[in-house]
C-alpha positions as CSV (number, residue, x, y, z in Angstrom):
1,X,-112.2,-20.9,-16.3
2,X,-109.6,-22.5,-18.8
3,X,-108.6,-19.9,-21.7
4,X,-109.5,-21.4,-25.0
5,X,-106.8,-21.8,-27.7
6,X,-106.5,-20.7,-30.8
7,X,-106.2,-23.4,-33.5
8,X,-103.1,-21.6,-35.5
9,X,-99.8,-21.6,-33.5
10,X,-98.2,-18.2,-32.6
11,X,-95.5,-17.4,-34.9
12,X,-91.7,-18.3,-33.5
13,X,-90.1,-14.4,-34.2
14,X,-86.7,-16.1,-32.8
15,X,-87.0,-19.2,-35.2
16,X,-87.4,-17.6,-38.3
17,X,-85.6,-19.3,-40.6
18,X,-84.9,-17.8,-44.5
19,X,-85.8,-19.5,-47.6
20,X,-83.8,-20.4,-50.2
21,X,-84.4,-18.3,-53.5
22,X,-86.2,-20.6,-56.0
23,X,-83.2,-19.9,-58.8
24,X,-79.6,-20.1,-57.0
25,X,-77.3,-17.6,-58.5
26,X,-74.5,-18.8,-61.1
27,X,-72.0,-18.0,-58.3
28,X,-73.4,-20.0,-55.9
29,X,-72.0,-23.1,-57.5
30,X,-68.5,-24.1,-56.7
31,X,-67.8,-24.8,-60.6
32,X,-70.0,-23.1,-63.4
33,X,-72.6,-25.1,-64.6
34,X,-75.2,-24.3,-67.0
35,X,-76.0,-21.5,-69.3
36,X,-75.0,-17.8,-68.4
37,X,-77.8,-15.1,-69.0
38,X,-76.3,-11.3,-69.0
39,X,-78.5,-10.7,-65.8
40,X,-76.6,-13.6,-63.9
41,X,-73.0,-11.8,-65.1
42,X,-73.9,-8.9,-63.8
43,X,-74.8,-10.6,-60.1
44,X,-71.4,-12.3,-60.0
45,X,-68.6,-11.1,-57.8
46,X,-65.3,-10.8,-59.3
47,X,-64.1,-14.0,-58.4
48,X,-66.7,-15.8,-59.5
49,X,-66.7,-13.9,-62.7
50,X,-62.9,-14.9,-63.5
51,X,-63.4,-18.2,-62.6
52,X,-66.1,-18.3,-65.2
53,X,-64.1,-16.4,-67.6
54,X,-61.3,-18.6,-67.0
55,X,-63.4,-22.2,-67.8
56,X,-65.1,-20.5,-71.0
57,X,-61.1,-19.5,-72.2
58,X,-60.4,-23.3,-71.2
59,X,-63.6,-24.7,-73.2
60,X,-63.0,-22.4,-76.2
61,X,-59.1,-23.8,-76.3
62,X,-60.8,-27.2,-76.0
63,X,-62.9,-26.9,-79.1
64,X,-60.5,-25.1,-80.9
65,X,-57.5,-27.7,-80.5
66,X,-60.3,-31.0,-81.5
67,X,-59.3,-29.8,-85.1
68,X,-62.5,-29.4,-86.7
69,X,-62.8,-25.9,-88.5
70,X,-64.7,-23.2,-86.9
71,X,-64.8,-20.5,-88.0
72,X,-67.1,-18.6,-85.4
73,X,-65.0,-20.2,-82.7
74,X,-61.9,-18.6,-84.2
75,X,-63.2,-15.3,-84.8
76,X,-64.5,-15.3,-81.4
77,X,-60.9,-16.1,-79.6
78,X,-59.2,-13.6,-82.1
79,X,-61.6,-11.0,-80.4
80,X,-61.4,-12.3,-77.2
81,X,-57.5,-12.5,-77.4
82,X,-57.6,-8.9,-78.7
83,X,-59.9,-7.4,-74.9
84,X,-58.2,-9.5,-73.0
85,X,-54.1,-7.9,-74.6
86,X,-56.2,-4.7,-74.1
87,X,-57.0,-5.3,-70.5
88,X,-53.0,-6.1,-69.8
89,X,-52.0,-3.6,-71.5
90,X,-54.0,-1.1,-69.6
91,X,-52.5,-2.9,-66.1
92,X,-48.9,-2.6,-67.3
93,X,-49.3,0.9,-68.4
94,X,-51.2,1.8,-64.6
95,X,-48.4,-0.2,-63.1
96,X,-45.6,2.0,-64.7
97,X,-47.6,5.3,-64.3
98,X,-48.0,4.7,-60.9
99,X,-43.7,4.2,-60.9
100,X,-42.9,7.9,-63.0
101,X,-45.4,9.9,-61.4
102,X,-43.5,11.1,-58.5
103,X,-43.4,14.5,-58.5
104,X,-41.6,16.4,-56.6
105,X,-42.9,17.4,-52.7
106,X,-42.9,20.8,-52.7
107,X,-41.8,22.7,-48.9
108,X,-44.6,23.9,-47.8
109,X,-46.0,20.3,-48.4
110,X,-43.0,18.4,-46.6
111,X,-43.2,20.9,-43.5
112,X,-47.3,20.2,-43.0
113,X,-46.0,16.5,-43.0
114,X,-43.5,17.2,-40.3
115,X,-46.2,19.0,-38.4
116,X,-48.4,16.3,-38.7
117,X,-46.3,14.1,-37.1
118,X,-45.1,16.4,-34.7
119,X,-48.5,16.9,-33.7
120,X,-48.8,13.0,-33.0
121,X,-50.3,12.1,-36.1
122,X,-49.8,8.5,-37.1
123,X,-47.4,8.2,-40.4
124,X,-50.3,5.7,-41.8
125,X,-52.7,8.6,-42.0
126,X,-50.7,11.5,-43.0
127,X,-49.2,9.2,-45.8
128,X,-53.5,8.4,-47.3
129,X,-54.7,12.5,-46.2
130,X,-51.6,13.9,-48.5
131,X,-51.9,10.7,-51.1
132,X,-47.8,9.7,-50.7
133,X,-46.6,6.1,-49.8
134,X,-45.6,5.5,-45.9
135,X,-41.8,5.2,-47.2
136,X,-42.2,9.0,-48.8
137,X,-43.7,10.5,-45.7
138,X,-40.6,8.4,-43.6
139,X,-38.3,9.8,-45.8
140,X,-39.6,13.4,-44.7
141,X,-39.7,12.8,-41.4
142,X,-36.0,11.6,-41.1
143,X,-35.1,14.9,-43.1
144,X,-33.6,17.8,-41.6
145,X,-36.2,20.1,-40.9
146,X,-36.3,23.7,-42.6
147,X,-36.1,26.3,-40.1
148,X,-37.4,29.9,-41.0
């Protein structure tokens, strides 16, 4: 006796294919198009977010140079211009931080480097586990070592 079928298909678990959301993010666009909400800034990956920031720097340039007065416009690149000297600042000083903060390595530091190595540790992780540069922990290892 033939089985009888069921009217609704079995579900295909190794065909499932995912739907599209119904609203595509902002980022999801290859150039920015269309109003930004706060909720779709905060979705965007860096990238995406400079890219917008860079076309709404380009647009406010635009409409500042047509030579109409606006006065909202140029309030809002004076405070623009003001974050975004702010935000270089901030890198420059990091950058040149970064450059005078060597301190001095300290002996009982530089011979648990050299034992580190000794021991077949690689210079690339003794360099991140004591937070030095590679060239810093080369430097120690071509040191004499102290004996005592």
């Amino acid at each position: 006796m033939p089985r009888p079928q069921s009217l609704t298909p079995l579900p295909d678990l190794f065909g499932y294919v995912r739907s599209a959301p119904a609203e595509q993010k902002l980022a999801s666009s290859p150039a920015p198009s269309g109003p930004a909400t706060t909720q779709h800034l905060l979705e965007l990956s860096d990238s995406d977010l400079a890219r917008w920031a860079v076309v709404l720097v380009q647009e406010l340039e635009r409409r500042l140079a047509a030579g109409r007065s606006r006065p909202d416009l140029a309030q809002v690149a004076e405070e623009a211009a003001v974050v975004l000297e702010r935000l270089r600042s901030r890198n420059r000083d990091r950058r040149a931080r970064g450059k005078q903060e060597t301190l001095p390595i300290l002996s009982g530091k530089r011979n648990a480097i050299r034992a580190a190595l000794s021991a077949g540790v690689k210079p690339t992780q003794v360099a991140k586990h004591f937070r030095l540069s590679l060239a810093d922990v080369r430097k120690i290892a071509a040191e004499p070592g102290e004996k005592g």
